[in-house]
C-alpha positions in Angstrom: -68.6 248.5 26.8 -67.1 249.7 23.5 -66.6 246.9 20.5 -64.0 247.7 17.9 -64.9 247.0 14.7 -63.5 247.8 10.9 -64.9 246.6 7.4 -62.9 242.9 6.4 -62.5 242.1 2.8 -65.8 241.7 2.2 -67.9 244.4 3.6 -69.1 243.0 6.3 -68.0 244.3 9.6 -65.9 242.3 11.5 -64.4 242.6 15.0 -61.0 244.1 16.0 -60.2 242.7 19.0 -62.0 239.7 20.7 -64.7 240.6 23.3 -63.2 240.6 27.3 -64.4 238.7 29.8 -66.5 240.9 32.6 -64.6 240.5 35.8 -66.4 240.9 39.3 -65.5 244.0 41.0 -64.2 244.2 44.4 -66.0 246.4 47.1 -63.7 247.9 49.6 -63.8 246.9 53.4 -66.1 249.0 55.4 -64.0 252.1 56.8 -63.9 252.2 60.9 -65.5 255.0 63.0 -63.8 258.0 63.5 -63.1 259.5 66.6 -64.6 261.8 68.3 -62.6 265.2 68.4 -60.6 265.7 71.3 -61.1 269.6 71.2 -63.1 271.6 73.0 -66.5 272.7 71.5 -65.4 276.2 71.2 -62.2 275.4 69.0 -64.1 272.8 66.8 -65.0 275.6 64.4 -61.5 277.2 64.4 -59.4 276.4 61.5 -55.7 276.1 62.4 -53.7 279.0 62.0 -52.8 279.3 58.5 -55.8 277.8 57.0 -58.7 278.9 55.0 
């Protein structure tokens, strides 16, 4: 966390902006299995045409 500060009148520092409130952060849902590929085993490590 940064804090802003700046000399006031009499040099002493003072700060800019009041200090923020730390807010709880949010995890994101847990992300649902993927499929298995549909492909046979001997396409799998074919990219499509086109690709690199």
């Amino acid at each position: 966390m940064k804090l802003k500060v700046q000399l006031d009148a009499k040099g002493e520092w003072q700060a800019v902006e009041p200090p923020r409130e730390m807010v709880e952060t949010i995890e994101a849902a847990e992300r649902p299995p993927t499929p298995d590929d549909p492909r046979a085993s001997s396409w799998r490590q074919i990219p499509p045409f086109g690709g690199a």
